[in-house]
N, C-alpha and C positions, 0 to 999 in steps of 0.2 A: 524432491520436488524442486529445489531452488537449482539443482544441476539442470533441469531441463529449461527451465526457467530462464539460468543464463547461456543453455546454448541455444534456443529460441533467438535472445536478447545479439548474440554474435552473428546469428546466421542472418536479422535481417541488418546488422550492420554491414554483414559483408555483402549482402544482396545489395544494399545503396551503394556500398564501392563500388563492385560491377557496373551498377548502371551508371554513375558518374563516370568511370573510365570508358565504356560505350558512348556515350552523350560524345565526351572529348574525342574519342578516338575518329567518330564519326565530324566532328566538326572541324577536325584537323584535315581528315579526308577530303571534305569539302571545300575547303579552301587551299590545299594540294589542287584538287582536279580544275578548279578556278583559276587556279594560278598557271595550268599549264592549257588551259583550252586556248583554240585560236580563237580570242575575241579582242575585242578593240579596248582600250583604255577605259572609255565611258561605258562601255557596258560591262568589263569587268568589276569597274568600279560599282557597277549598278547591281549587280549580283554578287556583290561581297557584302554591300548594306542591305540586300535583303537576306543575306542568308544569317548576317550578325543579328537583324531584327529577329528574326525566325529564332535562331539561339538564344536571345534574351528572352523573349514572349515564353520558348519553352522553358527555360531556367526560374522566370517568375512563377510559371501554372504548378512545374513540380514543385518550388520553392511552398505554393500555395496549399499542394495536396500535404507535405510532407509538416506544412503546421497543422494544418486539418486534422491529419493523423496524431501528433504530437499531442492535440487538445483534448482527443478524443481519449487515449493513452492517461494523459491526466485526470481527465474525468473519471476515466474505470478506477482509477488506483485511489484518488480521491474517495470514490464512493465504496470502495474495500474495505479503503481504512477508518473510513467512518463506522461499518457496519464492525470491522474487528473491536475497535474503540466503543461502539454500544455492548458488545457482546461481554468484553473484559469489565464495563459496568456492571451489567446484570449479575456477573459470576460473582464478584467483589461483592456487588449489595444481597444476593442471597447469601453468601457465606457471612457476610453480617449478623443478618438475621438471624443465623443458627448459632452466631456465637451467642448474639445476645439472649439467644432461649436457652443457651446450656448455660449461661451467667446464672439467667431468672432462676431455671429448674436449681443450679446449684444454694443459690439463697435460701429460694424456699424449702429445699432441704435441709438445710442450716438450723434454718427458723423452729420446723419440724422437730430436728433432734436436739435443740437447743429447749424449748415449749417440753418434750417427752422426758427430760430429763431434768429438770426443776422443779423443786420441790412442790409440794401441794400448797394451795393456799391455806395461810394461817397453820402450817407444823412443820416447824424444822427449820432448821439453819443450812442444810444444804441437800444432798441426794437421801435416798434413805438409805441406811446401812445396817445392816444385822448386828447386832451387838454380840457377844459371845456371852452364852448364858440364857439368850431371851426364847 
């Protein structure tokens, strides 16, 4: 289970590299083709700050999704471990319980062959024993 688990855990790490080296690759491209268009100063300049804007706006929304995701991730594993955490309770206090009735059942046992094997009231100083002879 935990093998899957952390190739799960690798694959969407490497799916975020991909997409970060896509992001750059294409913003690199984009200011390559800017850089080499025939346009004039000001409007290159004009279309490097919208295209920087454009690249921040999208770095913040994914910046936004990927805690989104991050929270929601905490939240599940949060609510896991709680539910592992009640569960390892329940087992511990039922196995409590059973210890403490095979305690009780051992006492009252005790009691039992302790009571069965004492003498009777008013004869004897101890078990009763056959005398040899009698």
């Amino acid at each position: 289970m935990s093998d899957n688990h952390g190739r799960r855990r690798g694959g969407d790490s490497e799916a975020g590299a991909h997409i970060t080296y896509l992001a750059i690759g294409a913003l690199l491209g984009a200011a390559a083709a800017l850089l080499f268009a025939p346009k004039s100063g000001r409007e290159l300049r004009e279309d490097l700050a919208d295209a920087t804007r454009k690249g921040v706006d999208r770095a913040r929304e994914t910046g936004s999704q990927l805690s989104t995701r991050a929270g929601e991730v905490y939240e599940s594993a949060s609510t896991r471990a709680g539910e592992l955490a009640s569960g390892v309770r329940d087992a511990a206090s039922r196995r409590g319980e059973r210890l403490s009735a095979a305690v009780e059942a051992g006492k009252q046992a005790y009691r039992e062959e302790k009571r069965r094997t004492e003498p009777f009231e008013g004869g004897g100083d101890g078990p009763l024993a056959l005398e040899p002879g009698s």
